[in-house]
C-alpha positions in Angstrom: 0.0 0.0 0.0 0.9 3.5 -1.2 1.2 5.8 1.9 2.9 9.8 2.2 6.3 9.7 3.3 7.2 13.0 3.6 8.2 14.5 6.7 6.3 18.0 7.4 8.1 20.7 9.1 7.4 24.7 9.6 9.8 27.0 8.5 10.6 30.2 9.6 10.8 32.0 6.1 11.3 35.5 7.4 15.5 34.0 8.2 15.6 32.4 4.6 15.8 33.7 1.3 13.4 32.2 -1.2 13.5 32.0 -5.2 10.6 32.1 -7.4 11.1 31.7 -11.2 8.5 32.9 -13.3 5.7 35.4 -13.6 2.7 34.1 -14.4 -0.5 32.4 -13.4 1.3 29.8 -11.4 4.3 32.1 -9.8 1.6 34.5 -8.7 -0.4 31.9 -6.4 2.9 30.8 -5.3 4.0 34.0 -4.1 0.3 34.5 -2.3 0.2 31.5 -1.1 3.9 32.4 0.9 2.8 35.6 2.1 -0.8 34.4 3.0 1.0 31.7 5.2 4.4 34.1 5.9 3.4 37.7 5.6 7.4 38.1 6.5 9.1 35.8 3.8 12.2 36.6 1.7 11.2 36.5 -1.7 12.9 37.3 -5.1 11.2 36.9 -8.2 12.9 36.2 -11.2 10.7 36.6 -14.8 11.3 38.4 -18.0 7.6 39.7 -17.1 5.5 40.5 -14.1 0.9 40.3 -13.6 -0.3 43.0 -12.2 -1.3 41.2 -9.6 2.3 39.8 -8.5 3.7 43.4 -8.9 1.0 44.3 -5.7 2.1 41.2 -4.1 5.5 42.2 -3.6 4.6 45.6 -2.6 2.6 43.9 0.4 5.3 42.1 1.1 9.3 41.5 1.3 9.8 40.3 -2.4 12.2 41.8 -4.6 11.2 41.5 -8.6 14.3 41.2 -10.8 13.2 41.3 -14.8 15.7 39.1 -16.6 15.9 35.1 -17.7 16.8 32.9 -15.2 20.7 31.8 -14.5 22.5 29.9 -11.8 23.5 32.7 -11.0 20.4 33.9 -9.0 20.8 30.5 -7.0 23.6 31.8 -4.7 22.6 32.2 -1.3 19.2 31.0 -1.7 17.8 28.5 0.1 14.8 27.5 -0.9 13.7 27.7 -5.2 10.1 27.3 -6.5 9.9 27.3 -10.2 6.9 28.0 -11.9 7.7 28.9 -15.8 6.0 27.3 -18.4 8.9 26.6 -20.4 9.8 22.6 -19.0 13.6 22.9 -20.5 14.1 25.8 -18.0 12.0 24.2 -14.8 14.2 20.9 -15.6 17.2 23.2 -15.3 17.1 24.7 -12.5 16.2 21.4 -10.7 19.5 20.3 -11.9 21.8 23.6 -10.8 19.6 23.2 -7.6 20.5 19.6 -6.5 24.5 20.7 -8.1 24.4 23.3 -5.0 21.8 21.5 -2.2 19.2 23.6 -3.0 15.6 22.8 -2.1 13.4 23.2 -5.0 9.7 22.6 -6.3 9.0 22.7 -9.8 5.0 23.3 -9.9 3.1 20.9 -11.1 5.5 18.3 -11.8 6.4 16.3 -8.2 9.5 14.3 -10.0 11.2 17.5 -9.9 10.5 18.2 -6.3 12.0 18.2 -3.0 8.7 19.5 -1.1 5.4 20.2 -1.8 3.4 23.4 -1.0 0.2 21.7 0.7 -2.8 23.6 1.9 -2.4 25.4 5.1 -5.1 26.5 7.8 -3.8 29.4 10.6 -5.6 30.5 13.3 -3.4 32.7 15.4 -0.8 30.1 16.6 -2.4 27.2 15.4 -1.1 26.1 11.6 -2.2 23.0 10.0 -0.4 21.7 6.7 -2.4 19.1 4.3 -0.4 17.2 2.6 -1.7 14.8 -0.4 2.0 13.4 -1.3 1.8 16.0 -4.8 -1.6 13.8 -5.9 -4.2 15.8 -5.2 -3.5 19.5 -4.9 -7.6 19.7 -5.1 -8.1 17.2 -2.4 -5.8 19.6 0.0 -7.8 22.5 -0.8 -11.1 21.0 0.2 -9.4 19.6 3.5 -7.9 22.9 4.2 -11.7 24.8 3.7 -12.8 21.8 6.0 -10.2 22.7 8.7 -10.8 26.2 8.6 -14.9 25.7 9.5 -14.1 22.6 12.5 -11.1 24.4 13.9 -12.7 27.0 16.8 -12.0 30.6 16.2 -10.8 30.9 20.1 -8.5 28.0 19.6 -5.4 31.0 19.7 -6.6 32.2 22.9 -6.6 28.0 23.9 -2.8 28.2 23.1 -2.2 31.1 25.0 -3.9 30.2 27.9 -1.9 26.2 28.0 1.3 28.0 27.5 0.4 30.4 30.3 -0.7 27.2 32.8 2.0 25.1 30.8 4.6 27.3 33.1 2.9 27.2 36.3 3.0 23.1 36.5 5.4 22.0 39.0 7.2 18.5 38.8 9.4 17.0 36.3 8.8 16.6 32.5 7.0 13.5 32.2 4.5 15.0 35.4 4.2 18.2 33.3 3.1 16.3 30.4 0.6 13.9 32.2 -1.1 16.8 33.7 -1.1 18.7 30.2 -2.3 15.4 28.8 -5.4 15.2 30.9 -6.5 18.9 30.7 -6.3 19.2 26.8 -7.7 16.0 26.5 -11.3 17.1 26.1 -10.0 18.7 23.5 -10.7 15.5 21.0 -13.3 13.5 22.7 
C-alpha cells in the first residue's frame, strides 16, 4: 500500500531567502500562497515579465522582482527555489543547478522534480495545520484545508495562550508536566 512519506516541518521564512522563477499564473499563487501563510518571507522573483497582480504582491510584502531570464547565478545564497515557468527545459534546469548546490526546490506541477510540496495550510493565530496529499491531489488539500478552517474553533489561539500560560505554572518534572497537560487538553478530541 501507497502511503505519504514526507516529513512536514514549519519553517521560519522570514531567516531564509526564497527564489521564485516565473511570472505568471502559477508564480503569482505561489507567491500568495507564501505571504498568506508568511506575511514576513524573503522572496525574489525572477521573470522576464511580471501580472499586475504579483507586482502588488511584492509591494505587500518582502519580495524583490528582478526582470531578466533565469541563470545559476540567482541561485547563490538561496535556500529554498520554486519554479513555476512554463517553459519545461528551463523548470528541468534549475532542478539540476539546484540539487548541483543542495538547493531545495519545487518545480510546480511536476512532483519528480520536487523536493517538497506546498500543501494547503489553515492558521488560526498560533495554530497552523499543513495538508499534505503526497503532490496527488492539490484539489483534495484545498477541500481539507476549507474543511479545517470551518471545525477548527476561532478561540482556539486564545486555547494556546492560555496552555502556554498554565504550561509554566505546572510544577514536577517533565513526564508529570506532560501527564497533567495530557489530561486537561484531552477534552479537547473526545
Amino acid at each position: 500500500m501507497e502511503r505519504n512519506n514526507l516529513y512536514p516541518i514549519f519553517l521560519k521564512t522570514k531567516s531564509l531567502n526564497i527564489l521564485l522563477i516565473g511570472g505568471g499564473n502559477v508564480a503569482e499563487e505561489k507567491l500568495n500562497f507564501l505571504l498568506k501563510s508568511s506575511p514576513d518571507a524573503h522572496v525574489t522573483i525572477v521573470s522576464p515579465m511580471f501580472r499586475k497582480g504579483t507586482i502588488a504582491l511584492a509591494k505587500k510584502g518582502c519580495v524583490t522582482l528582478i526582470k531578466d531570464t533565469y541563470h545559476e547565478g540567482y541561485l547563490e545564497g538561496k535556500h529554498m527555489v520554486v519554479a513555476t515557468t512554463d517553459i519545461p527545459a528551463i523548470n528541468v534546469q534549475v532542478w539540476q543547478d539546484c540539487r548541483a548546490v543542495s538547493t531545495l526546490v519545487n518545480v510546480a506541477d511536476n512532483p519528480p522534480y520536487c523536493d517538497f510540496y506546498m500543501g494547503g495550510i489553515v492558521t488560526k493565530g498560533n495554530v497552523k495545520v499543513a495538508i499534505s496529499t503526497n503532490g496527488k491531489s492539490p484539489t483534495t488539500a484545498k477541500r481539507l484545508r476549507q474543511f479545517f478552517e470551518d471545525v477548527l474553533p476561532e478561540d482556539i489561539d486564545d486555547l494556546v495562550k492560555n496552555l502556554n500560560e498554565y504550561r509554566k505554572t505546572i510544577k514536577g518534572n517533565f513526564e508529570q508536566k506532560v501527564e497533567k497537560l495530557n489530561e486537561f487538553t484531552k477534552s479537547l478530541v473526545e
